[in-house]
mmCIF entry with sequence, helices, sheets and N, C-alpha, C, O atoms, coordinates in Angstrom:
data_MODEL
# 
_entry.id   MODEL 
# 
_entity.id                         1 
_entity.type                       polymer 
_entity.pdbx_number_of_molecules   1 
# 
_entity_poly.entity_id                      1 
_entity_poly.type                           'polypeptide(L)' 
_entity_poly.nstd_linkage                   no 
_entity_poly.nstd_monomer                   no 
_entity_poly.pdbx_seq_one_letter_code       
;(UNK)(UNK)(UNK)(UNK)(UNK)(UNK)(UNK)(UNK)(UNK)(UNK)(UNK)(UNK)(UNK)(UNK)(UNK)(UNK)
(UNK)(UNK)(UNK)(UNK)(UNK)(UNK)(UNK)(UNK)(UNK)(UNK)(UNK)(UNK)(UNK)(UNK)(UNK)(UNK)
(UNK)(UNK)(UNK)(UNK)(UNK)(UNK)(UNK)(UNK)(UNK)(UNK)(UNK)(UNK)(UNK)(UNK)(UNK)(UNK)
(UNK)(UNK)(UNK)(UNK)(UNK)
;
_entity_poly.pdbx_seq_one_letter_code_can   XXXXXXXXXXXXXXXXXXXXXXXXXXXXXXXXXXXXXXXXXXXXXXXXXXXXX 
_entity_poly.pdbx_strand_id                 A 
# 
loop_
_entity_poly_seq.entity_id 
_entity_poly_seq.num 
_entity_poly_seq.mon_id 
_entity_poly_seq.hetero 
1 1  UNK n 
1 2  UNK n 
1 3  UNK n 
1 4  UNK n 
1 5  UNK n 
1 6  UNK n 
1 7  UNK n 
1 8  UNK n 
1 9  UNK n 
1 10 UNK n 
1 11 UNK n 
1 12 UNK n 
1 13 UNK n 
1 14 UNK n 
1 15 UNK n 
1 16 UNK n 
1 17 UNK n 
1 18 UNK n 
1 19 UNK n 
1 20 UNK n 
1 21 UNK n 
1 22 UNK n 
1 23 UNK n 
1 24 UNK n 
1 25 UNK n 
1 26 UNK n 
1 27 UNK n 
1 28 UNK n 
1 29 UNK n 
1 30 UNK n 
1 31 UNK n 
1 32 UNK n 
1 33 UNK n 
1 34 UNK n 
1 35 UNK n 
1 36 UNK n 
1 37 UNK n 
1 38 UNK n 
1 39 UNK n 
1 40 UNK n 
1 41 UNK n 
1 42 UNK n 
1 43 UNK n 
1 44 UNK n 
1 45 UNK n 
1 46 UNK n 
1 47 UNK n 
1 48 UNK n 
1 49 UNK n 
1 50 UNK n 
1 51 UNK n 
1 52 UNK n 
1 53 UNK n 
# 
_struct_asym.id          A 
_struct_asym.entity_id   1 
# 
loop_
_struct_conf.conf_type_id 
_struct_conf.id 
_struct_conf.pdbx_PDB_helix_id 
_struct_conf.beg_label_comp_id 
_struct_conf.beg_label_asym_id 
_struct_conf.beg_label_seq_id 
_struct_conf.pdbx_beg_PDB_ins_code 
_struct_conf.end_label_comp_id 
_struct_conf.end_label_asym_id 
_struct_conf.end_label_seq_id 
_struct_conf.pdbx_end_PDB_ins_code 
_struct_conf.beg_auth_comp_id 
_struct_conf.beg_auth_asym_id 
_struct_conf.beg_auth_seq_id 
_struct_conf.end_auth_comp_id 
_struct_conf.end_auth_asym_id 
_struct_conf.end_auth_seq_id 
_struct_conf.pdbx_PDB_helix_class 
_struct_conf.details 
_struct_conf.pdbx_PDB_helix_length 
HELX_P HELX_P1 AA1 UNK A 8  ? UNK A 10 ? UNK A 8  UNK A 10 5 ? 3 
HELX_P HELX_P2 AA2 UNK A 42 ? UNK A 50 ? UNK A 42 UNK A 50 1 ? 9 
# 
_struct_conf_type.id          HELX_P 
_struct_conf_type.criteria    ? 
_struct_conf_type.reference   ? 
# 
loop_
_atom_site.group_PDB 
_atom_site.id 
_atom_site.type_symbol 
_atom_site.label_atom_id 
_atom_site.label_alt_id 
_atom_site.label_comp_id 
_atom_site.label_asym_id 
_atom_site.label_entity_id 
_atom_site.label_seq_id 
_atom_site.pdbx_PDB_ins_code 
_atom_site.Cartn_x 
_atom_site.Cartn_y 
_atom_site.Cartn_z 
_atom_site.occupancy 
_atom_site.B_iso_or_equiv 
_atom_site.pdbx_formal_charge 
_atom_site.auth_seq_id 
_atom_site.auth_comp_id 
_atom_site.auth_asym_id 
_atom_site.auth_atom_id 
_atom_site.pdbx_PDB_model_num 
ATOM 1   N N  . UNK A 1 1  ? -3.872  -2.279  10.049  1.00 0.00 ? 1  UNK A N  1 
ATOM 2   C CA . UNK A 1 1  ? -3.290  -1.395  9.054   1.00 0.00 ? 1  UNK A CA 1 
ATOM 3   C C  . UNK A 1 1  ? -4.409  -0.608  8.388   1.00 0.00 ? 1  UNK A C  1 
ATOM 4   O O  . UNK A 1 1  ? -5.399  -1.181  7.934   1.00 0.00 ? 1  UNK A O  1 
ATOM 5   N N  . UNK A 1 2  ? -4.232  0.805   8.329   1.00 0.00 ? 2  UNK A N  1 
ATOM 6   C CA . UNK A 1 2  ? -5.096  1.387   7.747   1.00 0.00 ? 2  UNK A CA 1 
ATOM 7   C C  . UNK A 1 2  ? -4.962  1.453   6.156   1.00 0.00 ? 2  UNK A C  1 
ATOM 8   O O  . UNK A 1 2  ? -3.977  2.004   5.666   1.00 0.00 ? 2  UNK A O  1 
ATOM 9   N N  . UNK A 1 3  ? -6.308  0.691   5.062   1.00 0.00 ? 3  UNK A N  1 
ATOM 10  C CA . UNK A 1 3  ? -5.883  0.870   4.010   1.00 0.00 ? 3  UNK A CA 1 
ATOM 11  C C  . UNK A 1 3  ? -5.957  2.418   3.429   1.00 0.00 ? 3  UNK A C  1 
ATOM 12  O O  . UNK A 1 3  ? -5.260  2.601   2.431   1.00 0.00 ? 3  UNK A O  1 
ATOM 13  N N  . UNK A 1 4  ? -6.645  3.465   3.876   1.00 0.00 ? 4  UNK A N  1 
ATOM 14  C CA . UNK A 1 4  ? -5.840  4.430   3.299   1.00 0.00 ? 4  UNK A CA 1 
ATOM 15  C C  . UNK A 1 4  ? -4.602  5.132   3.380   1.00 0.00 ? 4  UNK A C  1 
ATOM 16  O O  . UNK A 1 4  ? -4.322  6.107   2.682   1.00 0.00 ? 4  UNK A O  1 
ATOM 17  N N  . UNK A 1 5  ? -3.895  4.640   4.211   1.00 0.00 ? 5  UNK A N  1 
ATOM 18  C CA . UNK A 1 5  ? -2.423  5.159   3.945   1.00 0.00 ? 5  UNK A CA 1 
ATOM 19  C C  . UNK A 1 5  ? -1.743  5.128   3.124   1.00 0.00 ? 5  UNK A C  1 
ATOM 20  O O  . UNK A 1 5  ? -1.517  4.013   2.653   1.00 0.00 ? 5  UNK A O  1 
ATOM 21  N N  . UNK A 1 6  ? -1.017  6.397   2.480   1.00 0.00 ? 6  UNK A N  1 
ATOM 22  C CA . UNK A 1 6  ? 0.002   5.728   1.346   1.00 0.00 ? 6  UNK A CA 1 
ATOM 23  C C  . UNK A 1 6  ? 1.144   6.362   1.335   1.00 0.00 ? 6  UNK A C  1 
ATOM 24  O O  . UNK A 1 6  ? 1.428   7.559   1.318   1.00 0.00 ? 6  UNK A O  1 
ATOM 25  N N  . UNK A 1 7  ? 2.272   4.609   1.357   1.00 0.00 ? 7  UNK A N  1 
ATOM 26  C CA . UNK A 1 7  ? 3.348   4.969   1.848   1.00 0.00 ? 7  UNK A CA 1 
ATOM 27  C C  . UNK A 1 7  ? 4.287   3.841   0.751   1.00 0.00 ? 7  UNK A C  1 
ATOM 28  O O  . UNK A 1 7  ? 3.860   2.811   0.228   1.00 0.00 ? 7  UNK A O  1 
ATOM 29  N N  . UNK A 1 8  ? 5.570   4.402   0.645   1.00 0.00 ? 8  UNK A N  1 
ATOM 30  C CA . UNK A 1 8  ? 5.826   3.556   -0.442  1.00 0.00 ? 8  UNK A CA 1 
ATOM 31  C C  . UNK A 1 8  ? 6.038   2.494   -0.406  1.00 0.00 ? 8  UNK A C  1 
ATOM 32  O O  . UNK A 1 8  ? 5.828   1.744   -1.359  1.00 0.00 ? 8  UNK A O  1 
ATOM 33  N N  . UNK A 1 9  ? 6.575   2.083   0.847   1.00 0.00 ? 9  UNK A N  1 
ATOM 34  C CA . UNK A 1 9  ? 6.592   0.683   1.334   1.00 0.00 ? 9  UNK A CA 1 
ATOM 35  C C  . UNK A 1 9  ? 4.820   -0.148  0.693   1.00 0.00 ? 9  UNK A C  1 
ATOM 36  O O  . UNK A 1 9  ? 4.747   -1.375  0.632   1.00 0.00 ? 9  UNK A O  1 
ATOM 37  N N  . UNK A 1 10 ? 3.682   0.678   0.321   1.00 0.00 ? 10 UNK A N  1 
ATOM 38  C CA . UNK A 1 10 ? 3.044   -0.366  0.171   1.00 0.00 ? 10 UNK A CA 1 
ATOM 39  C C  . UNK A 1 10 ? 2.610   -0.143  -1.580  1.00 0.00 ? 10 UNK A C  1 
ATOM 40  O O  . UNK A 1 10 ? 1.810   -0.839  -2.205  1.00 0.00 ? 10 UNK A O  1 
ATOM 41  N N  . UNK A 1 11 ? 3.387   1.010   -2.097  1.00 0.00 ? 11 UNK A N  1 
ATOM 42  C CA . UNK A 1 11 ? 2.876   1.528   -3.392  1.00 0.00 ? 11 UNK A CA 1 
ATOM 43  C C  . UNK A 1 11 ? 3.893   0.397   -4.430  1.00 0.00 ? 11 UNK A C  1 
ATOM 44  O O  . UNK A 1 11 ? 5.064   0.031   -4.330  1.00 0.00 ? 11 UNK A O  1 
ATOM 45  N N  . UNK A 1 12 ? 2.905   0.118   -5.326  1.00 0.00 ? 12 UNK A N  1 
ATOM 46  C CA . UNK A 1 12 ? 3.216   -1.372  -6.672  1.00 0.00 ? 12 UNK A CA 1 
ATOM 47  C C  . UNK A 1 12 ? 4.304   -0.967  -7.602  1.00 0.00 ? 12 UNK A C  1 
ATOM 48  O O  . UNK A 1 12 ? 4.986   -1.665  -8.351  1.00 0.00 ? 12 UNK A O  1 
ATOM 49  N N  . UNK A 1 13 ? 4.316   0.444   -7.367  1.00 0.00 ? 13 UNK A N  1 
ATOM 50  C CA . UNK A 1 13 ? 5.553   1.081   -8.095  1.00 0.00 ? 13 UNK A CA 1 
ATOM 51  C C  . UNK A 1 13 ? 6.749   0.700   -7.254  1.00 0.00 ? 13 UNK A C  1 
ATOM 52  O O  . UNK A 1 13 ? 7.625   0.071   -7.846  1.00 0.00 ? 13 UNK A O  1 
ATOM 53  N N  . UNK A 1 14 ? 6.933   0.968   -6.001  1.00 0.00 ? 14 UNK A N  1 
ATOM 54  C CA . UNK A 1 14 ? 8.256   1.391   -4.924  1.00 0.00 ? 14 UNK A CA 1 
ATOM 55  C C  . UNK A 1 14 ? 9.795   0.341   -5.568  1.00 0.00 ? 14 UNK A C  1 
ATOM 56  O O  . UNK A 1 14 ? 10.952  0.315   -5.147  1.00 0.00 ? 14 UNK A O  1 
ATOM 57  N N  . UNK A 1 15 ? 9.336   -0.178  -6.363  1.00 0.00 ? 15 UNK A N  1 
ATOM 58  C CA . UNK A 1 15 ? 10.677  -0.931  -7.014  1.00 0.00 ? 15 UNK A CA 1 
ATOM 59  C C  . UNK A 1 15 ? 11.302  -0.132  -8.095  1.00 0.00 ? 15 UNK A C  1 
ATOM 60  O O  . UNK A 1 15 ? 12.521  0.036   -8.118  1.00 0.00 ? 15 UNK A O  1 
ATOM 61  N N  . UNK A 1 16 ? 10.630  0.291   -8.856  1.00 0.00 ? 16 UNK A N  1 
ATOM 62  C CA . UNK A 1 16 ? 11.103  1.174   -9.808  1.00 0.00 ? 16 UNK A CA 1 
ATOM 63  C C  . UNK A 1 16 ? 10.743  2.913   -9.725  1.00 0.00 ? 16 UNK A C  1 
ATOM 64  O O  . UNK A 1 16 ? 11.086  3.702   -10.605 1.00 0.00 ? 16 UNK A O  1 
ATOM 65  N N  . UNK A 1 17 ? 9.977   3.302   -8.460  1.00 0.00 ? 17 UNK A N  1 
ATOM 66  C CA . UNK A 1 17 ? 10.030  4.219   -8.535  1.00 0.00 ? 17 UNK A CA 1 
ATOM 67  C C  . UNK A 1 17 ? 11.018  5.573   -8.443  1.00 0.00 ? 17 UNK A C  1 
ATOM 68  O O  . UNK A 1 17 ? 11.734  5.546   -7.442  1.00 0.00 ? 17 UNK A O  1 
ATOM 69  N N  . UNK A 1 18 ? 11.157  6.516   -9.126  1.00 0.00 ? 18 UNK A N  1 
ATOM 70  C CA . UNK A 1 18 ? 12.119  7.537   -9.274  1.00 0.00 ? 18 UNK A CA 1 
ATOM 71  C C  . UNK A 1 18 ? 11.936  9.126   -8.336  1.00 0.00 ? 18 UNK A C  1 
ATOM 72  O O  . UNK A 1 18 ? 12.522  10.208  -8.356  1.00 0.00 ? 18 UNK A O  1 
ATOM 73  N N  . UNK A 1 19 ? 10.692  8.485   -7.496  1.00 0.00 ? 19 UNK A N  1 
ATOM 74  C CA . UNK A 1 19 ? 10.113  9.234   -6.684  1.00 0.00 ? 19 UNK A CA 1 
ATOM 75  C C  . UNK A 1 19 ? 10.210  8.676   -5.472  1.00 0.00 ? 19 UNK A C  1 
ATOM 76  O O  . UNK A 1 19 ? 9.277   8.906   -4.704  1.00 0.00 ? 19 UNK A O  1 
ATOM 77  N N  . UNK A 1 20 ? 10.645  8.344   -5.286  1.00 0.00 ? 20 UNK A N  1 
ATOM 78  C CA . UNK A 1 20 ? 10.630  7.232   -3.917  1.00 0.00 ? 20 UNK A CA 1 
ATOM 79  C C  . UNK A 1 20 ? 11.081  8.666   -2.956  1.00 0.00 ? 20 UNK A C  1 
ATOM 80  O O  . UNK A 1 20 ? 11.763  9.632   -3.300  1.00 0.00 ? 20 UNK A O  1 
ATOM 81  N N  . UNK A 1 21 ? 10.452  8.390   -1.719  1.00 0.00 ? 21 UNK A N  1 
ATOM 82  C CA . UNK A 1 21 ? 10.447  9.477   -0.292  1.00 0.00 ? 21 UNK A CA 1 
ATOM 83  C C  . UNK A 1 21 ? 10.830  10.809  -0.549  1.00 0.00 ? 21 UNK A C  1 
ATOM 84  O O  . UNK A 1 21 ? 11.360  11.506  0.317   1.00 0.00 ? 21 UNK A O  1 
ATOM 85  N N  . UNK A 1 22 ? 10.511  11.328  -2.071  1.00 0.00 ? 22 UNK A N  1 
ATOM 86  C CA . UNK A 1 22 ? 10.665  12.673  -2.387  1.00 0.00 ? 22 UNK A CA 1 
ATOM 87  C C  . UNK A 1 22 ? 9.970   13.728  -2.645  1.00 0.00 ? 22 UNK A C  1 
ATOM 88  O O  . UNK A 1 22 ? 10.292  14.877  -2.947  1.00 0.00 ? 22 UNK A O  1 
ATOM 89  N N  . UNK A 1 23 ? 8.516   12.965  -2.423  1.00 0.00 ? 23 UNK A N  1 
ATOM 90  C CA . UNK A 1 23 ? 7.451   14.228  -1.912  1.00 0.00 ? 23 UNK A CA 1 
ATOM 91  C C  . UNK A 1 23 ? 7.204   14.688  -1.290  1.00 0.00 ? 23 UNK A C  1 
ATOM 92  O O  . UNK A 1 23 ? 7.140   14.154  -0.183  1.00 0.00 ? 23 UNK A O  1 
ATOM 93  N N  . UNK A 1 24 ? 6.882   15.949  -1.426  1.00 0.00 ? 24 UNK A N  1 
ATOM 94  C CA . UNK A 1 24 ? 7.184   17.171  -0.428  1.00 0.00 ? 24 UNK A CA 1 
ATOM 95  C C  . UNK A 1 24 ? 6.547   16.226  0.826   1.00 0.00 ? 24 UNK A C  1 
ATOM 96  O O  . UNK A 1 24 ? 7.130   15.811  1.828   1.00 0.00 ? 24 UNK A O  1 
ATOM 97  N N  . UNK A 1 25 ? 5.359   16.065  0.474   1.00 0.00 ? 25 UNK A N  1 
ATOM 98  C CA . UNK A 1 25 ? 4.477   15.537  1.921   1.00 0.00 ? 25 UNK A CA 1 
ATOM 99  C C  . UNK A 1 25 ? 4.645   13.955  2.489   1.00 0.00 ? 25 UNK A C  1 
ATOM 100 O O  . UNK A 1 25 ? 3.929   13.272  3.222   1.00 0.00 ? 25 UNK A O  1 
ATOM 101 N N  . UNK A 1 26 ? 5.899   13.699  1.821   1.00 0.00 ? 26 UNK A N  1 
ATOM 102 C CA . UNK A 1 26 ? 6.420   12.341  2.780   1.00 0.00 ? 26 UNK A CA 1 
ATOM 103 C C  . UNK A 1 26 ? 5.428   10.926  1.803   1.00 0.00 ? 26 UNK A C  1 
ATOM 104 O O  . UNK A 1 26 ? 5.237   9.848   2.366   1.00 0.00 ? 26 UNK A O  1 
ATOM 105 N N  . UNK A 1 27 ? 5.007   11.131  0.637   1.00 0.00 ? 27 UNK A N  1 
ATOM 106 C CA . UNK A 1 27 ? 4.469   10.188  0.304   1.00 0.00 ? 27 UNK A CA 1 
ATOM 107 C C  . UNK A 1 27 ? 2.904   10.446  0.181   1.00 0.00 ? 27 UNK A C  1 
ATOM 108 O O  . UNK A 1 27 ? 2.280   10.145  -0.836  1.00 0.00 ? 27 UNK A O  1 
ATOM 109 N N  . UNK A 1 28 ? 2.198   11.153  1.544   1.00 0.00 ? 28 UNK A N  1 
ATOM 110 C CA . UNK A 1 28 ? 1.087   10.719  1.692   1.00 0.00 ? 28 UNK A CA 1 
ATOM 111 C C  . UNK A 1 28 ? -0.274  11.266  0.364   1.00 0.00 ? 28 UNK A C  1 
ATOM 112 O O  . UNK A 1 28 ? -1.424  10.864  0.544   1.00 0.00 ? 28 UNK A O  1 
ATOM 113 N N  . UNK A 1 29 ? -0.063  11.857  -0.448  1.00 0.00 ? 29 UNK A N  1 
ATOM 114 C CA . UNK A 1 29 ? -0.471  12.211  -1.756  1.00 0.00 ? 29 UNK A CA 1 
ATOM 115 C C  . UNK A 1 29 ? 0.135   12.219  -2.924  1.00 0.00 ? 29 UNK A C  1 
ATOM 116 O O  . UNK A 1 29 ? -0.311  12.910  -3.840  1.00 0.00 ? 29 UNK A O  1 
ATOM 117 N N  . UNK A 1 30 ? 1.362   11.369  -3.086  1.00 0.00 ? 30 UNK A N  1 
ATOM 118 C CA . UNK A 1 30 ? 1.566   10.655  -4.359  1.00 0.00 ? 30 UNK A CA 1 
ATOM 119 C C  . UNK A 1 30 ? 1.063   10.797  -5.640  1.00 0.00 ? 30 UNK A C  1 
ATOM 120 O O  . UNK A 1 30 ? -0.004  10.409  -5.164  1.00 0.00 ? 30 UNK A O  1 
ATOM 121 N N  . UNK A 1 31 ? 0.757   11.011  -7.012  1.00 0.00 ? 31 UNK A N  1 
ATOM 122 C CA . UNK A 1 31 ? -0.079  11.565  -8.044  1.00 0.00 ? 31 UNK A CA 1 
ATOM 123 C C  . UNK A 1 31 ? 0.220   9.982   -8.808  1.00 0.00 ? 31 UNK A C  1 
ATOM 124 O O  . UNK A 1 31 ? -0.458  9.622   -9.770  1.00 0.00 ? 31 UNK A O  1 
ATOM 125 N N  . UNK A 1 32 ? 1.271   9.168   -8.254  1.00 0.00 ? 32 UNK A N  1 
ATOM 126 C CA . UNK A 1 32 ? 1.202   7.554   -9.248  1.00 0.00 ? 32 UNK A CA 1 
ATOM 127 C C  . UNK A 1 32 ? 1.758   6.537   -7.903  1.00 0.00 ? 32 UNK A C  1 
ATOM 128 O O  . UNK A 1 32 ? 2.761   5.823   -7.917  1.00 0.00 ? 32 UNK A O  1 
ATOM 129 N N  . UNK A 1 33 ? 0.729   6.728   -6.707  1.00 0.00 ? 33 UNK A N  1 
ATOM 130 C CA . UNK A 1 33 ? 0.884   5.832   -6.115  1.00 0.00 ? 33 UNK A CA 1 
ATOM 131 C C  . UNK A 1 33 ? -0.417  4.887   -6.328  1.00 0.00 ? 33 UNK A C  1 
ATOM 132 O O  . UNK A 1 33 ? -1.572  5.303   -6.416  1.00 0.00 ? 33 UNK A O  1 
ATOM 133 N N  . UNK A 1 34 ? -0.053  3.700   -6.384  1.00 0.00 ? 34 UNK A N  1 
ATOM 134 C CA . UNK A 1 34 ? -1.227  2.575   -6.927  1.00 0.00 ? 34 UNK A CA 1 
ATOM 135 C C  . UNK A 1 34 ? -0.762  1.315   -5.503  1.00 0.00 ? 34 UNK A C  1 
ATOM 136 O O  . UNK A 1 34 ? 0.367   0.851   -5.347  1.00 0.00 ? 34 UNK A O  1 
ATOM 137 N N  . UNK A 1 35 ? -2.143  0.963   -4.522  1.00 0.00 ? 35 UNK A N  1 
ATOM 138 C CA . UNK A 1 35 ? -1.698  0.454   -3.567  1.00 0.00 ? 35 UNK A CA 1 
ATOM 139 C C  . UNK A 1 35 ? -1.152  -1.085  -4.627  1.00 0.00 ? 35 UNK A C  1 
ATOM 140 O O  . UNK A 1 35 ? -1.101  -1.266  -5.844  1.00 0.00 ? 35 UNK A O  1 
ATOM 141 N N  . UNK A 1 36 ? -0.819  -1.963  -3.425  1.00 0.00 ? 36 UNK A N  1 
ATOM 142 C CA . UNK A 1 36 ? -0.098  -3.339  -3.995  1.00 0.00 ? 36 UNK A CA 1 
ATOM 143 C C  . UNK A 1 36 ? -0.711  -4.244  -3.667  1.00 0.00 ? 36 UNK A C  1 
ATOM 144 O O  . UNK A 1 36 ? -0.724  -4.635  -2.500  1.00 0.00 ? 36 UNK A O  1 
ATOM 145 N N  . UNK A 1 37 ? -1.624  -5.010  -4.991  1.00 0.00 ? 37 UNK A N  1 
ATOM 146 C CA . UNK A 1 37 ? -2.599  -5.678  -4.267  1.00 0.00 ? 37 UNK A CA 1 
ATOM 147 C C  . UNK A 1 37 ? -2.027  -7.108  -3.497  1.00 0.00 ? 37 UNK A C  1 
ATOM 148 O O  . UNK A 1 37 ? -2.699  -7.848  -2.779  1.00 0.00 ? 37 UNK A O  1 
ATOM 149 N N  . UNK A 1 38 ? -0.585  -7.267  -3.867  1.00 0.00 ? 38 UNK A N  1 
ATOM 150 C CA . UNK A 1 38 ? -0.023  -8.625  -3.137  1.00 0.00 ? 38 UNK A CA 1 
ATOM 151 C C  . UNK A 1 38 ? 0.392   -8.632  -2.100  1.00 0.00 ? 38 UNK A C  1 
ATOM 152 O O  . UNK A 1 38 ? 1.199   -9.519  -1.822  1.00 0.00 ? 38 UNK A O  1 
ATOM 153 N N  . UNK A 1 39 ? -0.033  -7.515  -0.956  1.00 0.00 ? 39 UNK A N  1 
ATOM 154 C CA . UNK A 1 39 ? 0.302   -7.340  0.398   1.00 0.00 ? 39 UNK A CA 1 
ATOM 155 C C  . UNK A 1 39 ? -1.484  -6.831  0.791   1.00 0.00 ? 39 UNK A C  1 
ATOM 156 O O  . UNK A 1 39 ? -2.148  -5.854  0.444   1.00 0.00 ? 39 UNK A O  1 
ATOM 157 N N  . UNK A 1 40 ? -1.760  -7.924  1.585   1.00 0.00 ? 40 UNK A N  1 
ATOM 158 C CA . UNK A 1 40 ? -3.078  -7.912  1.827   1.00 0.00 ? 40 UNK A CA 1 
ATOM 159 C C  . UNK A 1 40 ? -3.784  -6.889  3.318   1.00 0.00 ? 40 UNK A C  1 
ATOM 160 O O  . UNK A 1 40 ? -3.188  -7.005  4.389   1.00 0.00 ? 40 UNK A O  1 
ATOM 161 N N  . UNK A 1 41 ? -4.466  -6.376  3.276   1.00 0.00 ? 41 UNK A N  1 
ATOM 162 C CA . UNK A 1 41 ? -4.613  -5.753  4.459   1.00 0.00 ? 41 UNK A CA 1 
ATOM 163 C C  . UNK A 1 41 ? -5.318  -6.349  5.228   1.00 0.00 ? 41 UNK A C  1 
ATOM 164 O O  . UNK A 1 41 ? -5.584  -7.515  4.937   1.00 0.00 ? 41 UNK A O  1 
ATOM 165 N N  . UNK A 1 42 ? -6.005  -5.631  6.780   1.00 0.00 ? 42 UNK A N  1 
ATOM 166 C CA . UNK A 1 42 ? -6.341  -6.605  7.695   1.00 0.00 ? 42 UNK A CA 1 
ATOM 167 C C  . UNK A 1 42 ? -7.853  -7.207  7.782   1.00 0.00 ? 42 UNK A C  1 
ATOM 168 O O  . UNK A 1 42 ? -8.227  -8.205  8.397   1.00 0.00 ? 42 UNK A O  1 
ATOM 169 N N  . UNK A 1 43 ? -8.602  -6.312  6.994   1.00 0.00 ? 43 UNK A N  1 
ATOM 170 C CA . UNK A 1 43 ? -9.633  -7.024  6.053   1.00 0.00 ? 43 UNK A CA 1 
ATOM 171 C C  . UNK A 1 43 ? -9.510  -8.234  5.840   1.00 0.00 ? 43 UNK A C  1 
ATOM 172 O O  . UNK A 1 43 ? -10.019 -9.194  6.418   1.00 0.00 ? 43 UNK A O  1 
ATOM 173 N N  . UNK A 1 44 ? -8.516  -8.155  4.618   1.00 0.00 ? 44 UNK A N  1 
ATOM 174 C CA . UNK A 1 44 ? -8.475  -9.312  3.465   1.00 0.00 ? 44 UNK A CA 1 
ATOM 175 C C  . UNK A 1 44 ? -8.160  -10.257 4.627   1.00 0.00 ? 44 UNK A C  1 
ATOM 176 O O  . UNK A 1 44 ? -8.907  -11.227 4.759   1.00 0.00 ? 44 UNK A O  1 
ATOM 177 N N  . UNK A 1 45 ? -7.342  -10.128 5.321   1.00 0.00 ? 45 UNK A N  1 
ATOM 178 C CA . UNK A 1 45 ? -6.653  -11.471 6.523   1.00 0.00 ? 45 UNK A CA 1 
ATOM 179 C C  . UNK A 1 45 ? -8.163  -12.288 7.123   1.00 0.00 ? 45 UNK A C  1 
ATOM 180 O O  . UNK A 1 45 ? -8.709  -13.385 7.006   1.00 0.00 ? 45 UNK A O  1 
ATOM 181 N N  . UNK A 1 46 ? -8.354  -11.225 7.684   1.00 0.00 ? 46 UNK A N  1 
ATOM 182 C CA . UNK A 1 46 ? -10.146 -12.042 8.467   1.00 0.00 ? 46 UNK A CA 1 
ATOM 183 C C  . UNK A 1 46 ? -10.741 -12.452 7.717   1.00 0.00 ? 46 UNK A C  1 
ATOM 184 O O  . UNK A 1 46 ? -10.933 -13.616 8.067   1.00 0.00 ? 46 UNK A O  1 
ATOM 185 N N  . UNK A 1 47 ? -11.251 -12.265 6.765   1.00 0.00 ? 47 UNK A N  1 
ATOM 186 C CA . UNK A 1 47 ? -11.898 -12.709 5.855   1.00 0.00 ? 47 UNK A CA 1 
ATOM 187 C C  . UNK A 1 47 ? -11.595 -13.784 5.254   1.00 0.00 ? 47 UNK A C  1 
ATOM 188 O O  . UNK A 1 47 ? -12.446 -14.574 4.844   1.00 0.00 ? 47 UNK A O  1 
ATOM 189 N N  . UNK A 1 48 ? -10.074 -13.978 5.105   1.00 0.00 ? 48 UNK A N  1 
ATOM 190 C CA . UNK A 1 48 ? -9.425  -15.358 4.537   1.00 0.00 ? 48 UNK A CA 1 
ATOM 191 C C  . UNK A 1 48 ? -9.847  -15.990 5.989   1.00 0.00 ? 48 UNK A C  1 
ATOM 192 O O  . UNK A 1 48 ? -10.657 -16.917 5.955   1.00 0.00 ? 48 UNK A O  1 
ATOM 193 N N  . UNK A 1 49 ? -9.498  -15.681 6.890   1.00 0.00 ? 49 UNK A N  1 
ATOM 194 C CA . UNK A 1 49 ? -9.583  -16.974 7.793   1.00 0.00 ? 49 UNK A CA 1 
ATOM 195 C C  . UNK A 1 49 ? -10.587 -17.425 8.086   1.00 0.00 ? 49 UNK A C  1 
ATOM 196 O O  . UNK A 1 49 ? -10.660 -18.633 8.311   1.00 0.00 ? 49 UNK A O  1 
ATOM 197 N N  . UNK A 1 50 ? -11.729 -16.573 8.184   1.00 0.00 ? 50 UNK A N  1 
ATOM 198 C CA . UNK A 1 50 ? -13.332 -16.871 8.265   1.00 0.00 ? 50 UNK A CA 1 
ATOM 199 C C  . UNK A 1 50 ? -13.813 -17.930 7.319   1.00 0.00 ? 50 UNK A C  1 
ATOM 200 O O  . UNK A 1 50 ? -14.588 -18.825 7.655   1.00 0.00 ? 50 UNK A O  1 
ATOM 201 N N  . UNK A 1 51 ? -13.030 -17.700 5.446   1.00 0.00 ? 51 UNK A N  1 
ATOM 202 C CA . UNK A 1 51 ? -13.550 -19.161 5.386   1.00 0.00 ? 51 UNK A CA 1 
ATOM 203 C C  . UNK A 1 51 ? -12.792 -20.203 4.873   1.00 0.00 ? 51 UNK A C  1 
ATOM 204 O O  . UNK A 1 51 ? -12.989 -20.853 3.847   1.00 0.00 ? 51 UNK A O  1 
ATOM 205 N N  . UNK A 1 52 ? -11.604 -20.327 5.970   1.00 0.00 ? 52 UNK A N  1 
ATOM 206 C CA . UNK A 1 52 ? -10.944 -21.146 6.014   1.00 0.00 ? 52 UNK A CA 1 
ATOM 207 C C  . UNK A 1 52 ? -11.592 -22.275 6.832   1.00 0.00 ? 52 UNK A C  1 
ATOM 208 O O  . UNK A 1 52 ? -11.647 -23.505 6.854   1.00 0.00 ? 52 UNK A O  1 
ATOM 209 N N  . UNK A 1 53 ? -11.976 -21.375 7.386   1.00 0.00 ? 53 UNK A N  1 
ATOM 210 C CA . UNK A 1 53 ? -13.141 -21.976 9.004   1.00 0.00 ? 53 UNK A CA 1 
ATOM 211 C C  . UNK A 1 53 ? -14.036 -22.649 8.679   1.00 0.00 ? 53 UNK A C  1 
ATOM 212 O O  . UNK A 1 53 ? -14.819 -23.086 9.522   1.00 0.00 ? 53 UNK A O  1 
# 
């Protein structure tokens, strides 16, 4: 997963947002998209498992 994508599926707002899939450009420049830090990317994954190890 690329962490710069931004899509609302991963933006901390997308529950209450009033903008949801209504920017012009499909999301991808957002002005109050804030990623979600409780969905981890594929970084964070390796890294957990490395020192799990």
């Amino acid at each position: 997963m690329n962490d710069k994508r931004q899509f609302c599926a991963i933006c901390a707002w997308r529950e209450n947002c009033a903008k949801k899939f209504c920017v012009p450009d499909g999301g991808a420049r957002c002005p109050d998209f804030t990623r979600d830090i409780s969905l981890r990317g594929e970084s964070d994954t390796a890294e957990q498992t490395k020192q799990e190890e």
